[in-house]
C-alpha positions, 0 to 999 in steps of 0.5 A, a space after each residue: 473435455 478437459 477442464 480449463 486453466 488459467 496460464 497464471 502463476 500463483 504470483 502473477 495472480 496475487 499481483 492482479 488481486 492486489 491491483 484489483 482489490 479483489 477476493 479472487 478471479 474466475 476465468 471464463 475465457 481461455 482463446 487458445 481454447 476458445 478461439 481467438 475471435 470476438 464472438 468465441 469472447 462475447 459468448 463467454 464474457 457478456 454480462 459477467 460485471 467487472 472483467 479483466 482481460 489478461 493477455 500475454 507475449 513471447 517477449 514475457 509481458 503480461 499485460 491487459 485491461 480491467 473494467 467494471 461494466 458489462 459486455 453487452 455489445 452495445 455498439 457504444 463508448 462506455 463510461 468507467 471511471 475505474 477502468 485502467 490498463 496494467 503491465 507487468 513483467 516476471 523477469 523485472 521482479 522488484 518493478 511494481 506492476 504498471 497501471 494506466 488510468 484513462 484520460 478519457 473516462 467518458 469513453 474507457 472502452 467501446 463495447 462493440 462485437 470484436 475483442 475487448 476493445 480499450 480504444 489504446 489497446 484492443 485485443 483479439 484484433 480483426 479475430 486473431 491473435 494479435 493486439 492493436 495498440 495505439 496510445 491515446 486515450 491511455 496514455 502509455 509507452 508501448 515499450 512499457 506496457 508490451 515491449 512493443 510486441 503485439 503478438 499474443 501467446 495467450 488472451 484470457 479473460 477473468 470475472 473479478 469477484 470481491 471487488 469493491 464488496 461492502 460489509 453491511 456495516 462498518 466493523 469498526 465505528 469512526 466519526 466523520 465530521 468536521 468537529 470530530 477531526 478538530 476533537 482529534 487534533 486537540 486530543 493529541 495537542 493536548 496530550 500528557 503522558 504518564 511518564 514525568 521524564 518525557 514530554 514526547 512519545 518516541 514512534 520508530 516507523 519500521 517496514 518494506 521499501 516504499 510501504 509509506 513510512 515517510 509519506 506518513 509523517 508528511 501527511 501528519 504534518 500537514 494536517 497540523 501545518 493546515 496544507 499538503 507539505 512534504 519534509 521528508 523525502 518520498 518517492 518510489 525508487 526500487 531501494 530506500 530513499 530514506 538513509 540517515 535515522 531521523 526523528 522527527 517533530 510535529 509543530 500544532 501550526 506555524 510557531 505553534 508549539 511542538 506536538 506530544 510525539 516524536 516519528 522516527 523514520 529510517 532506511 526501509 527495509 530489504 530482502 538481501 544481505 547487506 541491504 536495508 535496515 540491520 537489525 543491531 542498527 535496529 536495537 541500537 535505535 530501539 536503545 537510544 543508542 542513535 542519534 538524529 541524522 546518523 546516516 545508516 550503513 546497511 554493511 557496517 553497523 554502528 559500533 559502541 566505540 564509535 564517536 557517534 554511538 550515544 553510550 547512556 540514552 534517557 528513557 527520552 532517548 528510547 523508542 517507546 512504540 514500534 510501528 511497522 508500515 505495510 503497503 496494503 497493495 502488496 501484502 499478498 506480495 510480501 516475500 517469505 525473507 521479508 516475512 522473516 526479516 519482520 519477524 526477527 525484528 518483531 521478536 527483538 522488539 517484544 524481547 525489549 518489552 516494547 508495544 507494537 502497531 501496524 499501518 496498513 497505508 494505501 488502503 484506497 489503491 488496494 480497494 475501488 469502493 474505498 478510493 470512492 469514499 474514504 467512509 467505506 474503510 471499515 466496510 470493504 470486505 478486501 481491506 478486511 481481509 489484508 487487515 487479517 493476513 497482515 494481523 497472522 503474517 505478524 502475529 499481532 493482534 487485529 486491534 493493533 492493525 489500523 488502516 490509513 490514506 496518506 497524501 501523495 498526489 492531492 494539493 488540498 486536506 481532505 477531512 476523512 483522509 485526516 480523520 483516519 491518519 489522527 486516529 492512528 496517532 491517537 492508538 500510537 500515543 495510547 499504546 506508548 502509555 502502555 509501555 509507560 505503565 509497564 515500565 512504573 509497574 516494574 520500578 514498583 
């Protein structure tokens, strides 16, 4: 007999790893091969640990369920609060793939004799190759999740393997307690830099469209206003929300005084021409050539003739550290004109001598064991992983990745979700030292 393989694509593969924080997945069963019943499934799939169920129609849906239980065959409701339906369709390629949590986490799937049976969603219905669908328990749109057709062309089904995995100990030692967070705020209150002409480190946030680079400022800032607050625009919209370059202040709490840092955000950057951040807007920024609030023209960058082109920057002017900002979701999905366009402007940065940091941002979504516990960052062997692919894809170095968690859906602070957004505006400050140093070096 032949051997078995698996309908995805090498991408729609990636998208599913991403999703799942895993290493890979290793198909056990195939229904077209197998048989579309229940029994064909249970022998395969029983006691396999955490499965993902991947079903596909004629209308170009891929579309299942993941749990991180057993099939045993019980006859019970199971309880699996990672448990989540996804959808994802090839011919909406710049759509983020759907994922639909339970509201009902209490009973995430029946594990009975049939098909996969996720309450909403149960395939291999009554033994054949359809899907019942009936939304409920996940609270979906059938429109969105199957495109409302519930024949199946193919049903799979995948141990994951490497999810949630943890290293024995931590690669990277971090202080978790109350008292270490407080020592960071006042390390980088207090903070002075080297270079006499400037009281602030001037941070340009660079990355993808919806990789968290505004998110990122909101979330420093409310560490310092003592509550989740949002001044900048965010959100997930398929081009960038941030248009204008802006720079902007930190404030050590109401009335406090201004912060020794300064983060520039500006548009996020695009795969087609005439699309996204240019790259002469890019080194005119990088020059102090642009000012605060200019609003970005992706087709017409600005000229030195221009009134609003700034013709003799300080050196407070100028961007000190350039941070790149990566969706850790998606490092397994970056295209190779993304990578190319992070590449030219990595070499325009090191030709101006300018230091360099990555933000690997939405480290808990990309991992289960970290969105549990925070504490695990440095232990996930998949974090790990992303960490290394973005360090080669970029060519910097490993020290120079640091991951975070910025807000996004919480109403109230979380200690470790500060404590790791603080320790990278420590290394964005440390690192602006650096070019400081260089830059005495060369007047010697």
């Amino acid at each position: 007999m032949s051997a078995v393989t698996s309908r995805l694509s090498r991408q729609q593969e990636k998208k599913l790893c991403s999703m799942l924080g895993c290493n890979r997945l290793h198909l056990l069963f195939k229904a077209s091969v197998h048989g579309y019943t229940g029994d064909a499934f249970h022998r395969k799939c029983d006691r396999q640990g955490p499965t993902v169920t991947v079903s596909y129609n004629q209308s170009g849906y891929v579309f299942g369920a993941y749990t991180s239980r057993d099939y045993a065959q019980t006859n019970q409701n199971i309880a699996d609060e990672k448990a989540f339906l996804f959808s994802f369709n090839d011919q909406e390629v710049k759509k983020d793939p759907l994922r639909v949590a339970s509201g009902e986490p209490q009973r995430s799937h029946h594990d009975g004799a049939g098909g996969p049976n996720f309450i909403s969603l149960v395939f291999l219905y009554n033994n054949t190759a359809t899907v019942y669908s009936n939304p409920g328990t996940y609270p979906f749109d059938p429109a969105e999740i199957h495109g409302n057709d519930l024949q199946l062309a193919e049903c799979e089904v995948y141990r994951v393997e490497g999810a949630g995995a943890l290293l024995e100990k931590p690669w990277r030692n971090v202080q978790w307690d109350v008292e270490k967070r407080k020592s960071l705020m006042d390390m980088i209150a207090g903070w002075k830099h080297g270079a006499r002409s400037v009281q602030k480190a001037r941070v340009l946030l660079v990355g993808p469209v919806g990789a968290g680079k505004s998110s990122f400022f909101n979330s420093v800032s409310s560490i310092f206003k003592g509550y989740v607050s949002s001044q900048a625009n965010t959100g997930c919209a398929g081009t960038s929300l941030t248009t204008q370059f802006r720079a902007y202040s930190i404030k050590a709490g109401s009335g406090g005084k201004l912060l020794p840092i300064t983060l520039c955000d500006t548009m996020g950057l695009e795969e087609g021409l005439n699309a996204g951040l240019d790259i002469d807007d890019f080194t005119s920024i990088l020059k102090g050539h642009i000012q605060d609030k200019y609003q970005l023209n992706p087709s017409m960058p600005l000229q030195p003739e221009s009134p609003a082109f700034c013709k003799e920057p300080s050196l407070k002017d100028k961007i000190h550290t350039v941070v790149y900002v990566i969706d850790a979701c998606r490092v397994k999905l970056l295209s190779d004109k993304l990578i190319e366009k992070l590449a030219a402007f990595r070499r325009k940065t090191n030709q101006m001598g300018v230091p360099q940091l990555v933000l690997l941002t939405k480290v808990d979504e990309a991992c289960s064991s970290v969105a549990v516990d925070l504490k695990g960052i440095y232990q996930s062997h998949y974090i790990h992983k992303m960490m290394q692919e973005v360090s080669t894809s970029l060519g910097v170095s490993l020290s120079a990745v640091i991951p975070v968690k910025n807000y996004s859906q919480e109403l109230e602070l979380d200690p470790k979700t500060d404590i790791l957004l603080l320790n990278a505006v420590v290394q964005m400050l440390r690192t602006t030292e650096s070019f400081f140093d260089d830059l005495y070096q060369e007047d010697e």
